[in-house]
C-alpha positions as protocol buffer text, in pm:
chain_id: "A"
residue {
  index: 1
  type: UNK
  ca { x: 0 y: 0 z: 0 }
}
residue {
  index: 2
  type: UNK
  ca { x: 112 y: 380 z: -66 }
}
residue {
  index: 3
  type: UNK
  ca { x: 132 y: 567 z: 206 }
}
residue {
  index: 4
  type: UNK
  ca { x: -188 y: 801 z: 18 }
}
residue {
  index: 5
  type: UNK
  ca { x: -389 y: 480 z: 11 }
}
residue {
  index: 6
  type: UNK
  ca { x: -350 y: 403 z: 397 }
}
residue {
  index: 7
  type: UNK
  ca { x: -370 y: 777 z: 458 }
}
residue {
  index: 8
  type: UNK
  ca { x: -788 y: 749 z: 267 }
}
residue {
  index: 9
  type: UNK
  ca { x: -827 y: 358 z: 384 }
}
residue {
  index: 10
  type: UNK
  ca { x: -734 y: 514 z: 814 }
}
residue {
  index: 11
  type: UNK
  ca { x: -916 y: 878 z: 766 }
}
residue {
  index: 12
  type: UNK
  ca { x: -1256 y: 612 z: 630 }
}
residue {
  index: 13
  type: UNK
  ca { x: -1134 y: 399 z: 927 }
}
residue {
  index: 14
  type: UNK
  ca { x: -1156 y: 690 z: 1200 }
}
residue {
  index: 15
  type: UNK
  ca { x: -1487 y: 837 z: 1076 }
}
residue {
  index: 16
  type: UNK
  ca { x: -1620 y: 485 z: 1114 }
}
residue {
  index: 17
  type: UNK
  ca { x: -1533 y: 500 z: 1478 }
}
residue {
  index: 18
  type: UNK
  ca { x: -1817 y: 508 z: 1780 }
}
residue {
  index: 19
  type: UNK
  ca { x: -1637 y: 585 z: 2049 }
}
residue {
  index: 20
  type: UNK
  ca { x: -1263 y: 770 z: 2110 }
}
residue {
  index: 21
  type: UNK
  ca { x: -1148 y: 439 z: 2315 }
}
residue {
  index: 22
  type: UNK
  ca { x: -777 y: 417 z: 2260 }
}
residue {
  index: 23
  type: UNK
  ca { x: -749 y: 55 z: 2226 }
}
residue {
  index: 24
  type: UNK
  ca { x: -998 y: 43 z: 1944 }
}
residue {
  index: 25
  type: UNK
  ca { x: -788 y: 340 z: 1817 }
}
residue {
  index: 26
  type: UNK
  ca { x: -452 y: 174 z: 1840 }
}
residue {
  index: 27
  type: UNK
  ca { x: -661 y: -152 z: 1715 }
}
residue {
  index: 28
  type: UNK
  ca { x: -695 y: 83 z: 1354 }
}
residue {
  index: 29
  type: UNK
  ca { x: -342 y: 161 z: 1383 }
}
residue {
  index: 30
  type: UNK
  ca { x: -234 y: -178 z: 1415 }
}
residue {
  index: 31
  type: UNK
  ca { x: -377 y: -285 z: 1145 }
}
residue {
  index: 32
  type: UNK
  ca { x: -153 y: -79 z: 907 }
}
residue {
  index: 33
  type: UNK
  ca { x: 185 y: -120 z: 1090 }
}
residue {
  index: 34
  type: UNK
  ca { x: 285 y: -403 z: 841 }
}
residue {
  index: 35
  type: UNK
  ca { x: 224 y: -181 z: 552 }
}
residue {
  index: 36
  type: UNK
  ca { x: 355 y: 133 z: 728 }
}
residue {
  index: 37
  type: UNK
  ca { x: 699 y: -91 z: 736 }
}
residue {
  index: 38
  type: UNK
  ca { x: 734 y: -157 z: 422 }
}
residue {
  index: 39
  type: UNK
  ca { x: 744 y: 244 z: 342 }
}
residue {
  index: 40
  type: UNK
  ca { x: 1030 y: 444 z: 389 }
}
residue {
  index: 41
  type: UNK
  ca { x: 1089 y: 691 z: 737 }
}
residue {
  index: 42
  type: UNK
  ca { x: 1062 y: 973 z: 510 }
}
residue {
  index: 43
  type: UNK
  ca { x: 733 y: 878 z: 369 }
}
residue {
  index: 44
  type: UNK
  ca { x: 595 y: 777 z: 726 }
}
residue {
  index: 45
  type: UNK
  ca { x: 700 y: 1114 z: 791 }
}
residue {
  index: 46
  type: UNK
  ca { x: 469 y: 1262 z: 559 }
}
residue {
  index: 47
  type: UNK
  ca { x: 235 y: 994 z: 613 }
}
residue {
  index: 48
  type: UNK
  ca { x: 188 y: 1092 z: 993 }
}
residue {
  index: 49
  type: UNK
  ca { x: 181 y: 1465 z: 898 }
}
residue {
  index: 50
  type: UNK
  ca { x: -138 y: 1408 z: 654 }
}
residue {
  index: 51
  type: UNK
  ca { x: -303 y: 1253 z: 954 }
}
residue {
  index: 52
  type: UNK
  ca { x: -212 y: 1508 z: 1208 }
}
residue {
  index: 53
  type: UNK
  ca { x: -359 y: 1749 z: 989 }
}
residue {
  index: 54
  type: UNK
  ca { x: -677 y: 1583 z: 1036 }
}
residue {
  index: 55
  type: UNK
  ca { x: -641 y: 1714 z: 1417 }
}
residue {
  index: 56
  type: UNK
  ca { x: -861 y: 1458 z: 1596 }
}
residue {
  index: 57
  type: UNK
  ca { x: -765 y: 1218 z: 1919 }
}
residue {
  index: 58
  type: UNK
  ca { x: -766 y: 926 z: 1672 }
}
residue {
  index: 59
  type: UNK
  ca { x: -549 y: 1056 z: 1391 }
}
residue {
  index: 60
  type: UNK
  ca { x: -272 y: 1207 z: 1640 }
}
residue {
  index: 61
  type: UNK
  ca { x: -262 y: 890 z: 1822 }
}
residue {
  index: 62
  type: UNK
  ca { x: -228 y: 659 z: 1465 }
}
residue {
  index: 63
  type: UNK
  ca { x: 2 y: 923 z: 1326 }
}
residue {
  index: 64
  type: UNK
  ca { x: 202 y: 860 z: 1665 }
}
residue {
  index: 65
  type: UNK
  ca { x: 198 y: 477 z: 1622 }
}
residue {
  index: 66
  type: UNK
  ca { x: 304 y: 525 z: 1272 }
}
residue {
  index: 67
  type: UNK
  ca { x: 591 y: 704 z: 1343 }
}
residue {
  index: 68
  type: UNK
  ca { x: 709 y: 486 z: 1656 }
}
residue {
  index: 69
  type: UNK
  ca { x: 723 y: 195 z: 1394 }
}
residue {
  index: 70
  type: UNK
  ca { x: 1012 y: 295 z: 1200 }
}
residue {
  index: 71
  type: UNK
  ca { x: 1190 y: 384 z: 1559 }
}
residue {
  index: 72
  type: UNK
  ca { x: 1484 y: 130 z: 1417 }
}
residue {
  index: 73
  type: UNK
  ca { x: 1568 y: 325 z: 1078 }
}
residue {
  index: 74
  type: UNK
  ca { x: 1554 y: 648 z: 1269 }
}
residue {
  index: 75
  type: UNK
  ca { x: 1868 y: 881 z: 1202 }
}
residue {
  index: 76
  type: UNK
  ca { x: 2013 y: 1217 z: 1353 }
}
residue {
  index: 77
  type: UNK
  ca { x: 1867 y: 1471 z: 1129 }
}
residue {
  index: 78
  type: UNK
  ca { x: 1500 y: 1312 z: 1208 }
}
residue {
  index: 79
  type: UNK
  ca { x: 1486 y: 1544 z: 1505 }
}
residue {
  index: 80
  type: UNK
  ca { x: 1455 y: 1793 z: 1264 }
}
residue {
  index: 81
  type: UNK
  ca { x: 1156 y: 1636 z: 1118 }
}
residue {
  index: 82
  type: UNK
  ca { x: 1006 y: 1564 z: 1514 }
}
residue {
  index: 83
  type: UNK
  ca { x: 1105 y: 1914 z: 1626 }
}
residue {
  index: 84
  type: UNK
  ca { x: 877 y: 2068 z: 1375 }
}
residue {
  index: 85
  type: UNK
  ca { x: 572 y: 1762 z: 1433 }
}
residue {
  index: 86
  type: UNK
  ca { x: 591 y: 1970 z: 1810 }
}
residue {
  index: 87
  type: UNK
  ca { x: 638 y: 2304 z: 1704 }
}
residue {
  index: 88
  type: UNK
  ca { x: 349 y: 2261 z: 1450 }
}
residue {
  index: 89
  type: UNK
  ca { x: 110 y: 1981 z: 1634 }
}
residue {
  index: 90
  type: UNK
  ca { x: 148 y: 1980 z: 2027 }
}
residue {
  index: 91
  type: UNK
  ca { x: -157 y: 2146 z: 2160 }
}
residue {
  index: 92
  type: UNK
  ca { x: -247 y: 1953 z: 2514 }
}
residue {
  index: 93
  type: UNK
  ca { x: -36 y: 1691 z: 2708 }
}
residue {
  index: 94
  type: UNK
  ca { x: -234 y: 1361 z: 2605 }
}
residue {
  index: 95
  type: UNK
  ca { x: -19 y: 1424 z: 2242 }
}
residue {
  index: 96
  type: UNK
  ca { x: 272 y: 1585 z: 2400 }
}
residue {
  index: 97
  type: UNK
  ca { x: 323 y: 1308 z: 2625 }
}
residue {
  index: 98
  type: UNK
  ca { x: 219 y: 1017 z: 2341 }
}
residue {
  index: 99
  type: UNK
  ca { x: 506 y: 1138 z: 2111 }
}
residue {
  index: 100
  type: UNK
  ca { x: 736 y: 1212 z: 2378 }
}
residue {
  index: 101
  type: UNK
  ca { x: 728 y: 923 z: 2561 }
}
residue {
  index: 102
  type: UNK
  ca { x: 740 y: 710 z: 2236 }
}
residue {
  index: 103
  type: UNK
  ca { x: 893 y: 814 z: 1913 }
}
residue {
  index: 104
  type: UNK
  ca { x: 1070 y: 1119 z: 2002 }
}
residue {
  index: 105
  type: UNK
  ca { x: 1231 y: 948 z: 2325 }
}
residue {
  index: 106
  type: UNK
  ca { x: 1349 y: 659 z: 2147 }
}
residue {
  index: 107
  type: UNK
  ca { x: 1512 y: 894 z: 1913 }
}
residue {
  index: 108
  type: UNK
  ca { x: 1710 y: 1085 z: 2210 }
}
residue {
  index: 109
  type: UNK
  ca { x: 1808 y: 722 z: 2359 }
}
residue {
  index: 110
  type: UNK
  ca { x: 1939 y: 624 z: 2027 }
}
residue {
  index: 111
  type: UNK
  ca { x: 2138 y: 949 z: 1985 }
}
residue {
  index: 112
  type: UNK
  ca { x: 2123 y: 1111 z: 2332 }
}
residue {
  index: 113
  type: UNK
  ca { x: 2336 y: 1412 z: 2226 }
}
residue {
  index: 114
  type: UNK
  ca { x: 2000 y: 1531 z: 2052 }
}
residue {
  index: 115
  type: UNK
  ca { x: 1893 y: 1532 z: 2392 }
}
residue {
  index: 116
  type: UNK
  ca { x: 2089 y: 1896 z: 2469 }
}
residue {
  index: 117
  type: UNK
  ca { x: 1860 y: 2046 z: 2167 }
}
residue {
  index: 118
  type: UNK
  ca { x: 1566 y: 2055 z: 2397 }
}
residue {
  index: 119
  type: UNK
  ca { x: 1716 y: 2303 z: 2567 }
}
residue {
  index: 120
  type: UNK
  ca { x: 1547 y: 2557 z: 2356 }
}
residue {
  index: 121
  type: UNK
  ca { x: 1165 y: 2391 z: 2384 }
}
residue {
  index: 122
  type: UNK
  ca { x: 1202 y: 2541 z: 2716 }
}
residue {
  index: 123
  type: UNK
  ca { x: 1075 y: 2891 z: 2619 }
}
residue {
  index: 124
  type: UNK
  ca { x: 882 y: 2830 z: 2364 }
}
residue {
  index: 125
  type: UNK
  ca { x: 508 y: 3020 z: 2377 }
}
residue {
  index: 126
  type: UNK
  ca { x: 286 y: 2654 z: 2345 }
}
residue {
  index: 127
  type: UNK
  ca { x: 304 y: 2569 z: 2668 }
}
residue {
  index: 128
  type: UNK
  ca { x: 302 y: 2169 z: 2528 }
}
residue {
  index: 129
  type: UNK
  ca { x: 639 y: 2211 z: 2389 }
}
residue {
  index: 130
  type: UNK
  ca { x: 777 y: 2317 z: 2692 }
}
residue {
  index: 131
  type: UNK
  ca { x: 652 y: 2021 z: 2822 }
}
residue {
  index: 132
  type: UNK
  ca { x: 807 y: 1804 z: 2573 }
}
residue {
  index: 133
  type: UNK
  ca { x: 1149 y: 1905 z: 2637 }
}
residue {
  index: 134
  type: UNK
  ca { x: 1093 y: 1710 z: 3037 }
}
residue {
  index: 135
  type: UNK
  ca { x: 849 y: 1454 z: 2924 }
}
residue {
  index: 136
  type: UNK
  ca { x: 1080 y: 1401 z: 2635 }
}
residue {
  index: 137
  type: UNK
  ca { x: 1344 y: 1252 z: 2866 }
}
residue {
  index: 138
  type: UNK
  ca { x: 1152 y: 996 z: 3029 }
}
residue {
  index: 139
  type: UNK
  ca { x: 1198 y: 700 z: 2808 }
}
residue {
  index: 140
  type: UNK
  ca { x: 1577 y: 750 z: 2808 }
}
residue {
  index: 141
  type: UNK
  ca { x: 1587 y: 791 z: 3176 }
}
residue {
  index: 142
  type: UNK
  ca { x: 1410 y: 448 z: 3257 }
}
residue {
  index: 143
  type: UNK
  ca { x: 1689 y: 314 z: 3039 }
}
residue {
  index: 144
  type: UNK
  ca { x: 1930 y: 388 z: 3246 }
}
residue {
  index: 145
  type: UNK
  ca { x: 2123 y: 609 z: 2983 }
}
residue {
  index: 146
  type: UNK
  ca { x: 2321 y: 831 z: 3139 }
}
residue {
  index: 147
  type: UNK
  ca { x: 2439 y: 1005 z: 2775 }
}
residue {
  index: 148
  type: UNK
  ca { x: 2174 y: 1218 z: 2779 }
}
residue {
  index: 149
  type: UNK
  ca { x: 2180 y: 1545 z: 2912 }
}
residue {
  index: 150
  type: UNK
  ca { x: 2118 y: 1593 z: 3289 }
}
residue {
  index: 151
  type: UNK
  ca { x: 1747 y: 1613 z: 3387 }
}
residue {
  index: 152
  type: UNK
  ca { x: 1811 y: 1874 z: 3579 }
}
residue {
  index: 153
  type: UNK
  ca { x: 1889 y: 2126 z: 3324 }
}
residue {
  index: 154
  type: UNK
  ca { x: 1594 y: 2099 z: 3189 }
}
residue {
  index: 155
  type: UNK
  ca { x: 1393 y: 2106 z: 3510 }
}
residue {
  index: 156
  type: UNK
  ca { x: 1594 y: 2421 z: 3625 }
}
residue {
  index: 157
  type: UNK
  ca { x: 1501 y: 2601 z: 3296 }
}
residue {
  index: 158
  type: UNK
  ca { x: 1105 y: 2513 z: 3343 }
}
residue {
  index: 159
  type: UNK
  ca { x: 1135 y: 2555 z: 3757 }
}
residue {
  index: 160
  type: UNK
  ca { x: 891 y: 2858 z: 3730 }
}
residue {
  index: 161
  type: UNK
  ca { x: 683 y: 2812 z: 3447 }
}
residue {
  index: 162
  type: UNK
  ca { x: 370 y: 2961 z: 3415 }
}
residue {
  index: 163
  type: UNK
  ca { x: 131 y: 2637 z: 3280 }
}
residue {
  index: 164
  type: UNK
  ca { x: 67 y: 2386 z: 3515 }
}
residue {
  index: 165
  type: UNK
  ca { x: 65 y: 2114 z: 3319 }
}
residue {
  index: 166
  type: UNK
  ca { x: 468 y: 2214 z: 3239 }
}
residue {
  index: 167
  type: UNK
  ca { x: 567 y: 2214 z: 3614 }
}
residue {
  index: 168
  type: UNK
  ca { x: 376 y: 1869 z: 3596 }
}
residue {
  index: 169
  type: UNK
  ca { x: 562 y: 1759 z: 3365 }
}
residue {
  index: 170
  type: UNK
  ca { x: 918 y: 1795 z: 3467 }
}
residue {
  index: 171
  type: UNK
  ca { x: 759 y: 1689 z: 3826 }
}
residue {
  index: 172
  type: UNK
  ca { x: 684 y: 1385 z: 3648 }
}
residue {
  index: 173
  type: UNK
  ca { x: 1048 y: 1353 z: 3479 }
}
residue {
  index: 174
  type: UNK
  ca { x: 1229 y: 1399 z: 3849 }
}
residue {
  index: 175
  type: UNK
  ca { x: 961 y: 1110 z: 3956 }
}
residue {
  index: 176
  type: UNK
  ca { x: 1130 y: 896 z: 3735 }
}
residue {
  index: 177
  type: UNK
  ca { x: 1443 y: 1000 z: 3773 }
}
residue {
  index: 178
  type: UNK
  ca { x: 1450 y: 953 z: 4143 }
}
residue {
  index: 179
  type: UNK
  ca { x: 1346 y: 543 z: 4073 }
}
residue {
  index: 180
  type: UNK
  ca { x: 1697 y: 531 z: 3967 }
}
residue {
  index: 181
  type: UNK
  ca { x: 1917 y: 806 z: 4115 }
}
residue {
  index: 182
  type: UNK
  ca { x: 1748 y: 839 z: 4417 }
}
residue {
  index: 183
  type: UNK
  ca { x: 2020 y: 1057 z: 4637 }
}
residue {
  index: 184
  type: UNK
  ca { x: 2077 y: 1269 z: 4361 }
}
residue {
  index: 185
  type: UNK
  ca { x: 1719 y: 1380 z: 4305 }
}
residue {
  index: 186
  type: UNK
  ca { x: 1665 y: 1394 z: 4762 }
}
residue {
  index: 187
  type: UNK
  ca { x: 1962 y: 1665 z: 4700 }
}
residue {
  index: 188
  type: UNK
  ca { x: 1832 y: 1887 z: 4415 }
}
residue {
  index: 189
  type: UNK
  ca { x: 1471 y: 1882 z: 4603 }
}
residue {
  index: 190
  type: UNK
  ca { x: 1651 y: 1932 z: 4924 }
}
residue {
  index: 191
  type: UNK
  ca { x: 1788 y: 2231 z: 4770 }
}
residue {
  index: 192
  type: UNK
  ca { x: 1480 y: 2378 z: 4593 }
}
residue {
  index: 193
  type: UNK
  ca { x: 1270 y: 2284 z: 4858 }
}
residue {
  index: 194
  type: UNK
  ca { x: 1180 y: 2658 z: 4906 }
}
residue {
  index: 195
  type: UNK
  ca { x: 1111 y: 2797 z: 4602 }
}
residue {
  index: 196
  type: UNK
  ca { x: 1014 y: 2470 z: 4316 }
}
residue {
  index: 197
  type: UNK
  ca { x: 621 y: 2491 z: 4290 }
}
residue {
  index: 198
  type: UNK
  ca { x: 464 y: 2303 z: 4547 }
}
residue {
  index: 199
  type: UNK
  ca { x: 273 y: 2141 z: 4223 }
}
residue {
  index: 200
  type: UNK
  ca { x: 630 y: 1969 z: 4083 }
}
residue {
  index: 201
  type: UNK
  ca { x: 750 y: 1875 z: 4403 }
}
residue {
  index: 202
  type: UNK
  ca { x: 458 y: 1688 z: 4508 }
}
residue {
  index: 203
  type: UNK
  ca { x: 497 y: 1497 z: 4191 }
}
residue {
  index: 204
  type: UNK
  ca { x: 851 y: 1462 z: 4225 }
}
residue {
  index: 205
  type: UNK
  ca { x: 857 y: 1266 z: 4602 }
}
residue {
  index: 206
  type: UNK
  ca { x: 507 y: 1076 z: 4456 }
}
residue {
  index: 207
  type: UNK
  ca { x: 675 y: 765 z: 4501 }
}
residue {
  index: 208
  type: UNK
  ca { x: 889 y: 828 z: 4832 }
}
residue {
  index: 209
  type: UNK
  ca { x: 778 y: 625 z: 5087 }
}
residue {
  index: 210
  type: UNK
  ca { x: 604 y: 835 z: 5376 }
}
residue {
  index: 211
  type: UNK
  ca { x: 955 y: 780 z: 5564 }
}
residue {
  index: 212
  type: UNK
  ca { x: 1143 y: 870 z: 5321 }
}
residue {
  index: 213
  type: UNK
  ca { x: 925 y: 1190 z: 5316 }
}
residue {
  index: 214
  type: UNK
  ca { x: 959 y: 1332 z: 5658 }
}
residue {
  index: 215
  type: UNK
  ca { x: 1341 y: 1180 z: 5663 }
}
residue {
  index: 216
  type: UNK
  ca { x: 1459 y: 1390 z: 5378 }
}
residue {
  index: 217
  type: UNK
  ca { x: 1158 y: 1729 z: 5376 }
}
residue {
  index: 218
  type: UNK
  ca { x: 995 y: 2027 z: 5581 }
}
């Protein structure tokens, strides 16, 4: 199949739909992946960007599985191509956090210098992209790949953003991080204890025992 025909044959697929239930959605989605292989990254690419277009829950979250497919031809220069799928499609974190989380953090494990480029997301004005550069880190962090940059660049740069769902979202990265570098997260909430929005830090120590809590915290 082209990539136009399973572009037509998923858009009849979507408006078929009764409900916005993910696993039916990813069901759709599934269906294609064998096809979607056979094309080349650059044409999954485009593929993914025809269906983002379409703006919906279902098409963002296909166009996501699409591009996750191809994650083992992925090269260096397709940040390029995933830095402007953000710039141009993140609107709210269920697809910030789909493509982060996914495709565009098995693209910084597989080249983790590409992980220091995210250091500009931090400011930009969609509050979704900001959250992509923490949220962007998590897949690479549970891997225990310690190439990338340091977490806490990034969470220092978003420390006093203005959206909540940003401070959750670095929150969320220092969760993770502190499953496997527990001391070194205690110390960098020790030491922003006073001033990190009560909002990240809560999600930050989520997981801390209620010891571990009072041991280490006002």
């Amino acid at each position: 199949m082209t990539k136009e025909l399973i572009f037509s044959s998923v858009k009849e697929d979507i408006e078929k739909l009764t409900s916005r239930s993910t696993p039916e959605i990813r069901a759709i989605g599934k269906s294609y992946l064998k096809s979607v292989d056979l094309l080349s990254l650059d044409d999954v690419i485009l593929l993914s960007r025809d269906l983002l277009d379409l703006g919906s829950f279902a098409s963002k979250t296909i166009a996501f599985q699409f591009l996750l497919k191809k994650k083992k031809v992925y090269k260096p220069e397709t940040f390029d191509h995933f830095e402007r799928i953000a710039f141009d499609y993140l609107n709210d974190w269920w697809d910030t956090d789909d493509f982060t989380t996914h495709a565009l953090g098995e693209l910084i494990h597989l080249y983790p210098y590409l992980s220091y480029l995210l250091n500009h997301w931090t400011t930009h004005e969609i509050f979704a992209v900001r959250r992509a550069a923490a949220t962007a880190l998590i897949l690479p962090i549970k891997r225990r790949n310690k190439a990338i940059m340091s977490p806490f660049e990034i969470s220092n740069r978003l420390m006093h953003d203005s959206h909540y769902l940003v401070t959750k979202g670095y929150g969320w990265m220092l969760k993770v991080y502190m499953a496997y570098e527990k001391e070194k997260v205690i110390a960098y909430l020790k030491d922003h204890e006073d001033d990190m929005p009560r909002l990240a830090f809560r999600y930050a120590i989520e997981k801390l025992s209620v010891h571990d809590k009072k041991k280490y915290f006002k």
